[in-house]
C-alpha positions in Angstrom: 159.0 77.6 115.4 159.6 75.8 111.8 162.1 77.4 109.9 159.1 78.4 107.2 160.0 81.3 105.0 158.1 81.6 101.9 154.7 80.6 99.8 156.3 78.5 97.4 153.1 77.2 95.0 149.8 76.2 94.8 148.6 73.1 92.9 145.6 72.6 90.7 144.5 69.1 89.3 143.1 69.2 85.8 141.5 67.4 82.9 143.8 69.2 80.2 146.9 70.0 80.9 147.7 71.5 77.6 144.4 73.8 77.8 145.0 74.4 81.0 148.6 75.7 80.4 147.5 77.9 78.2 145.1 79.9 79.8 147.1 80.8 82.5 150.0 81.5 80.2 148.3 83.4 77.8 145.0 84.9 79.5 146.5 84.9 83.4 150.2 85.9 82.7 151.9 83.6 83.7 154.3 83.0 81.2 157.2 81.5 82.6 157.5 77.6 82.9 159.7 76.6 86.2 159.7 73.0 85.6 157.8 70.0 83.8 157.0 67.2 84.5 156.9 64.1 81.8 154.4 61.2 82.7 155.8 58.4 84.3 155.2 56.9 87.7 156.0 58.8 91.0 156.5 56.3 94.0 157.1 59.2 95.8 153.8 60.0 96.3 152.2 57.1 96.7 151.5 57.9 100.7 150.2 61.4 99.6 147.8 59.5 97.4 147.0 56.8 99.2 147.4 54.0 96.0 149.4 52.2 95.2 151.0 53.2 91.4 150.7 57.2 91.4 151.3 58.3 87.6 151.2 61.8 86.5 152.3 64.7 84.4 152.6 68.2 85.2 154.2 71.7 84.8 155.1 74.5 87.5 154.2 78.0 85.9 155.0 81.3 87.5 154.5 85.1 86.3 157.5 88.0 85.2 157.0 89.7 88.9 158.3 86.1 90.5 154.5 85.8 92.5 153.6 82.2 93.7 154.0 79.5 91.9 151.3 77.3 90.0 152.0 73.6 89.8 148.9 72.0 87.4 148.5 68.2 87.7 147.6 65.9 85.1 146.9 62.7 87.4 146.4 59.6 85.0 147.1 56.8 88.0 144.8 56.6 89.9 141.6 57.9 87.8 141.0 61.1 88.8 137.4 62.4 90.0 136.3 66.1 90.7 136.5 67.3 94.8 132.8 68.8 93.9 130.7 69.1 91.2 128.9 72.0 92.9 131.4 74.0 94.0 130.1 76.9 96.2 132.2 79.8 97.8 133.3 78.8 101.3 133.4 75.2 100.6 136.7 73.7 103.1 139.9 74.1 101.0 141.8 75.9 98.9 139.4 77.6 97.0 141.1 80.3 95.0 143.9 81.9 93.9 144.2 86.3 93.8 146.4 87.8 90.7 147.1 91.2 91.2 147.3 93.5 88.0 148.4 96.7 87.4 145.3 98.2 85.7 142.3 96.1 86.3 139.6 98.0 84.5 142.0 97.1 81.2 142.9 93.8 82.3 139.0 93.0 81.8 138.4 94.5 78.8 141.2 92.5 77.2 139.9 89.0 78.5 136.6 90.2 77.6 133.5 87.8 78.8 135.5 85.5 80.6 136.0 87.7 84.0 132.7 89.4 85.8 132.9 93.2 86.0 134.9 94.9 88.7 133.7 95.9 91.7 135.0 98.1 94.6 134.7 97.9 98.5 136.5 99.4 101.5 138.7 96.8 103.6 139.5 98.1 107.0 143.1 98.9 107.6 143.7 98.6 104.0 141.1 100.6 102.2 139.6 100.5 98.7 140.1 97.5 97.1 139.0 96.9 93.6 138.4 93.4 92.5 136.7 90.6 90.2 136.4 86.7 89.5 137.2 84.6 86.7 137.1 81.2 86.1 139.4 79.3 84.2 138.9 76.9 81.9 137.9 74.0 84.0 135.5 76.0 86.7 138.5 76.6 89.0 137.7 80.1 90.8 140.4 83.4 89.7 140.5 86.8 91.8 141.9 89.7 90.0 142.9 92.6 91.8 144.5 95.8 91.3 147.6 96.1 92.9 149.0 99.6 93.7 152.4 100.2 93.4 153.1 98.7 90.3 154.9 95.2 89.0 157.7 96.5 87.5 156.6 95.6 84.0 155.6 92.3 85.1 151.6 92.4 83.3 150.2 90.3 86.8 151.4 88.6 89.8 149.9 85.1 91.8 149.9 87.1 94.9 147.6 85.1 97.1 146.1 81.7 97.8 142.6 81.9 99.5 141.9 78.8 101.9 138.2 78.4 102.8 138.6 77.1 106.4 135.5 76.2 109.2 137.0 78.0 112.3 138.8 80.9 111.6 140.4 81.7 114.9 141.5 77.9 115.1 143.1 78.5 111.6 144.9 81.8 112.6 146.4 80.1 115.5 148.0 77.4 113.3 149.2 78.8 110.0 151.0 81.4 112.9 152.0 79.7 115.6 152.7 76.1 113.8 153.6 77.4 110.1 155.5 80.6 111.6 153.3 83.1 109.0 151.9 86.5 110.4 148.5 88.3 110.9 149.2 91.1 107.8 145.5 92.1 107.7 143.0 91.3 110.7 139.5 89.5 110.1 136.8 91.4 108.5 133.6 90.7 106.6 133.8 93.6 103.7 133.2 90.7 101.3 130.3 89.9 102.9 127.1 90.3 100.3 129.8 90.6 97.5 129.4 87.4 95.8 126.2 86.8 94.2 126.9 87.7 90.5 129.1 84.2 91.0 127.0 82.7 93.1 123.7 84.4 93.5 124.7 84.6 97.0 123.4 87.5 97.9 123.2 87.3 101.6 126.2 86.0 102.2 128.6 86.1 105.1 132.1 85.7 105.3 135.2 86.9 107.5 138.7 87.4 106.0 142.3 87.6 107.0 146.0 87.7 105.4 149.0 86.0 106.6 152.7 86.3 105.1 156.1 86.1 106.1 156.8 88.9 104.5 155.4 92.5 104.5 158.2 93.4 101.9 156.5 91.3 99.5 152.6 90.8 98.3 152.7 87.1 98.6 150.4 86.1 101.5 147.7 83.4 102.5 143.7 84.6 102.4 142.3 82.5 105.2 138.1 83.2 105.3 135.2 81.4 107.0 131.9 81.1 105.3 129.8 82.1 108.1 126.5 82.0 105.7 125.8 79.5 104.1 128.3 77.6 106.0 131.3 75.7 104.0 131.1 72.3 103.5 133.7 70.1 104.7 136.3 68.2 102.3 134.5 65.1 101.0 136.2 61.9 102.6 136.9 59.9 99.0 138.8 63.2 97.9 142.5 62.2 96.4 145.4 64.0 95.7 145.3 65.0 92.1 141.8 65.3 92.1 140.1 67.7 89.8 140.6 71.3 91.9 142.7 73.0 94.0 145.0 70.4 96.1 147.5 71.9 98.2 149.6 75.0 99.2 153.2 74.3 99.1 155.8 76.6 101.5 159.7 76.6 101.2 161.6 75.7 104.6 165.6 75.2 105.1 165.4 72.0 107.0 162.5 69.6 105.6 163.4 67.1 108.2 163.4 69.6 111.3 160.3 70.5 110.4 158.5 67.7 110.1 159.8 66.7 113.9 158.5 70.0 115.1 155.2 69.4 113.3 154.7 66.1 115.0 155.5 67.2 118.3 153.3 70.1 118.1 150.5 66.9 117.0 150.2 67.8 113.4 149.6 64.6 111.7 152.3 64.2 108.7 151.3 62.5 105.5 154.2 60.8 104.6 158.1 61.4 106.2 161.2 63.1 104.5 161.1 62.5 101.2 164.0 63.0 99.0 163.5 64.0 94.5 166.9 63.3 93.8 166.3 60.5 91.8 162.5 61.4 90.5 163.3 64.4 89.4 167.0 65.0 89.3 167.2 68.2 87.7 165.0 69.8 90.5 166.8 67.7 93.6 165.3 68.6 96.7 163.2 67.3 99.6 159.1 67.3 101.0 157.0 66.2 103.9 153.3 67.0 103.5 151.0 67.3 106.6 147.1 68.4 106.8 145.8 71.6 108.8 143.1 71.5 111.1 140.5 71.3 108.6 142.6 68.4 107.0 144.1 70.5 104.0 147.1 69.4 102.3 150.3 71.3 102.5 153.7 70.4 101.5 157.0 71.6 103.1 159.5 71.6 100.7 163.1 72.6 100.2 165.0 73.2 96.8 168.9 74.0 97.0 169.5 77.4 95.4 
């Protein structure tokens, strides 16, 4: 199994990178900046891309409570173009991103009409679990929850990454038995006619799980299956560095051991071992990206300490 051992970040495209930093400094909490990223060209990714110049800016963000990490991507080279312009829950791909809080009720009054009210459900094997949405700035979909046990201080923490997938089982099987994460909280459908205030889905259907490495920590991967109305599949012309959600990114020990495992296991790799030494010297460190079943993104990376 691949020598996997965290949730490292999730990356976002956007319009405004500026605008977009801010909000999720200021209104989301997370405040600290792990690294930036000046525009320039990035032959790196060109095989990620698919194109042939790949020119971008970018900055990696990450909250007090040291959560998972959000990378947002300016892309300039080539012209970026939204994944959807209808975005609806359950659509195939990382859909969302969960930041738990340690008081939600006052976490909403302060950001006023930007999240929906809270609501509360009943999650089996967890119990109550009180939540609501947001969106940022450019329609990107926010969960806030309220986290027991407290933060430390820390005012929120990127605690989750929810995946939209079409075959939940199928999904399960890989992000465990490929990707070396484990079933935290089984599937169930308490969410399940809790979305139409966002979507005026009232009768909809959906099944959830969490996987982590970890059951010390509250980092994990939401996987859930739109069961009604169905997800729709990734649309084929869709780029990295798109407008939306792009990838989850996990830290591994050996990027190049991995990415042998991977093949042989027949997970098609986007690009071989790729080395940031020289891109991004003062973050050396090397990446493979592969897809998942429904063709998803995700970047194995590994960053000396």
């Amino acid at each position: 199994m691949p020598d996997l051992y965290d949730i490292h970040h999730v990356a976002l495209g956007v319009r405004d990178l500026s605008a977009m930093e801010a909000f999720y400094r200021e209104q989301m909490g997370l405040r600290e900046v792990f690294a930036f990223f000046g525009e320039c060209e990035r032959p790196l990714m060109k095989d990620v891309v698919r194109a042939s110049q790949v020119i971008f800016s970018g900055i990696m963000l990450r909250d007090e409570a040291q959560g998972i990490m959000l990378e947002l991507i300016q892309m300039k080279e080539p012209e970026p173009r939204p994944i959807r312009l209808d975005f609806q829950y359950g659509d195939i791909g990382v859909s969302k991103v969960s930041i738990g809080v340690e008081d939600l009720e006052a976490f909403c009054r302060r950001a006023g009409d930007v999240v929906l009210p809270p609501k509360t459900i009943v999650i089996p094997g967890l119990g109550e679990y009180s939540f609501c949405f947001c969106k940022d700035r450019e329609g990107n979909l926010v969960e806030l929850f309220q986290l027991h046990g407290g933060l430390g201080g820390a005012p929120s923490c990127l605690c989750r990454i929810g995946i939209a997938v079409t075959d939940l089982e199928r999904s399960i099987e890989f992000y465990t038995s490929k990707l070396g994460l484990a079933l935290i909280l089984p599937p169930h459908d308490a969410f399940s006619g809790q979305l139409g205030e966002l979507f005026g889905l009232e009768d909809a259907r959906v099944t959830s799980c969490v996987l982590s490495f970890d059951l010390a920590t509250a980092r994990g991967i939401e996987l859930f299956e739109a069961r009604r109305p169905r997800g729709r599949s990734i649309p084929f012309s869709t780029r990295w560095g798109d407008f939306g959600y792009l990838q989850v990114a996990f830290s591994c020990h050996d990027v190049e051991g991995v990415a042998r495992e991977l093949e042989r296991g027949g997970v098609e790799l986007l690009c071989k071992r790729k080395s940031t030494a020289e891109e991004i010297p003062e973050h050396p460190g090397e990446f493979v990206y592969a897809r998942d079943p429904d063709g998803i993104p995700i970047e194995l990376l590994y960053l000396p300490p």
